[in-house]
C-alpha positions in Angstrom: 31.4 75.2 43.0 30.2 72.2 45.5 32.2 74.5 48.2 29.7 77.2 48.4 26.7 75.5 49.1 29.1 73.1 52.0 30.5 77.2 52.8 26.7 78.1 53.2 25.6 75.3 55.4 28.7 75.6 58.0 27.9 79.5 58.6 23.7 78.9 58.9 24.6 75.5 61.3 27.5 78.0 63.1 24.9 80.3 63.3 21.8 78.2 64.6 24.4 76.8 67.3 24.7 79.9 69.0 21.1 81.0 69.1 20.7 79.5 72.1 23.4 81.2 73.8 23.0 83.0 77.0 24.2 86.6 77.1 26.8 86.2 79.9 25.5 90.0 80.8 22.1 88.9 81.3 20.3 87.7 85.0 20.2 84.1 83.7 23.8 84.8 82.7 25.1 86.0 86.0 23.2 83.7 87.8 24.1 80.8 86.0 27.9 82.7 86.5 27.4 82.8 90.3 25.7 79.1 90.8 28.6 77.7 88.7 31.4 79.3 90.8 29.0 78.1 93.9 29.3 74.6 92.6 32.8 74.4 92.0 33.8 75.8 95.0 31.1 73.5 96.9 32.8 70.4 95.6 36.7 71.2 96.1 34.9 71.5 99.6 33.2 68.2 99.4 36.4 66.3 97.8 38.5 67.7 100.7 35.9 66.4 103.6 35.1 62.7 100.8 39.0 62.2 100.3 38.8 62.9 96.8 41.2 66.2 97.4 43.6 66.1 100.0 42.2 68.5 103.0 44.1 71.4 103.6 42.7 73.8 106.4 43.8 77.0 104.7 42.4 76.3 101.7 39.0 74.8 103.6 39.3 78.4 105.4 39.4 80.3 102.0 36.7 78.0 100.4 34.4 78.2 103.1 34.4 82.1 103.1 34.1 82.2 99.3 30.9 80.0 99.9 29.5 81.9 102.4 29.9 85.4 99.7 28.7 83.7 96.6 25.6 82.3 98.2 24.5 85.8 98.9 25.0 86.9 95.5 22.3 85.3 92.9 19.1 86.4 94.6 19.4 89.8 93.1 19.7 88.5 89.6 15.9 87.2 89.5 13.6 89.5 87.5 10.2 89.9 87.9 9.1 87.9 84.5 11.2 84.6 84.4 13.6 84.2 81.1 12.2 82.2 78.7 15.9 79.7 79.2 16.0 79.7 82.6 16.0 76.6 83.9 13.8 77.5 87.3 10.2 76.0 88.0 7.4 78.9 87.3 7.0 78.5 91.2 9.9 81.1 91.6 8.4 83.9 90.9 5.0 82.4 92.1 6.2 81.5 95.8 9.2 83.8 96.1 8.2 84.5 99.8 8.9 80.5 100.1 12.3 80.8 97.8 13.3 84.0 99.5 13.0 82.0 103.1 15.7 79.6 101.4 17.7 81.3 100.1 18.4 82.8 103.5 18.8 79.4 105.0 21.4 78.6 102.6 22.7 81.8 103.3 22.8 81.2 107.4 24.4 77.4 106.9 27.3 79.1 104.9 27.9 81.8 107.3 27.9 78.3 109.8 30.5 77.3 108.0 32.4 80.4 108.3 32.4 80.4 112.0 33.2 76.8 112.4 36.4 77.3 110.3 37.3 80.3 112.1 36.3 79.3 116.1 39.4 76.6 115.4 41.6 75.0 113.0 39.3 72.9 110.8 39.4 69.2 110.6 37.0 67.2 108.5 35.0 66.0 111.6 34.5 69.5 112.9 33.3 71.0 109.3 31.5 68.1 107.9 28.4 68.5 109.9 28.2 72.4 109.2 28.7 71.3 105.3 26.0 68.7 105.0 23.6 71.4 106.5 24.8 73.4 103.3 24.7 70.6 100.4 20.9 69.6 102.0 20.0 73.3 101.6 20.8 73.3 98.0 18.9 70.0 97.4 15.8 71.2 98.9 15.5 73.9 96.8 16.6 72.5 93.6 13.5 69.9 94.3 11.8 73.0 95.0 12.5 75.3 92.8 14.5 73.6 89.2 13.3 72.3 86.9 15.6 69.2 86.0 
């Protein structure tokens, strides 16, 4: 008998754990989706040009160009009424001219990137430069626009 109150308890804590969730199919969801992939890709980047991966110019090639698509890609997934779970400052959707002007900066530094890596075989020294203009673009507008 002690097994169906312990039974009850697991499903309404199971339950409760996922009320949080975000619908993968939802803006947040495919932005988070899209910043995520961004992020990962950004840092196999970053360990390649810091050491931490071994640099390959192929794969810098391949990465750079993935970068370069993604960052055009989560601008359309901001509605006009912010989610209540989203983790961006009110001052999205307040000053979108302002977050719509960075978002194409971001989206000219990785299209940088792409023509560096294509003008010549990459090194580090020649892509560094075009990929701290990138990682100084996100920080701006995370300090901008995130609420941390």
């Amino acid at each position: 008998m002690k097994l169906m109150p312990l039974s009850l308890s697991l499903v309404a804590l199971l339950a409760l754990a996922g009320c949080d969730r975000i619908d993968p199919d939802s803006p947040l969801g495919k932005r988070k989706a899209i910043y995520q992939a961004m992020l990962d890709t950004k840092e196999d980047l970053g360990g390649m040009l810091r050491g931490r991966l071994v640099f390959d110019s192929q794969a810098f090639v391949t990465g750079a160009a993935r970068l370069d698509e993604l960052s055009r890609q989560p601008w359309q997934h901001y509605p006009e009424v912010k989610e209540a779970q989203s983790d961006a400052r009110d001052d999205v959707w307040q000053r979108q001219e302002r977050f719509n002007e960075l978002a194409r900066e971001l989206e000219a530094h990785t299209a940088a990137l792409v023509a560096v890596t294509t003008a010549a075989e990459p090194t580090p020294e020649s892509v560094a430069p075009a990929m701290q203009r990138i990682e100084d673009a996100c920080e701006a507008c995370h300090k901008e626009f995130r609420a941390y």
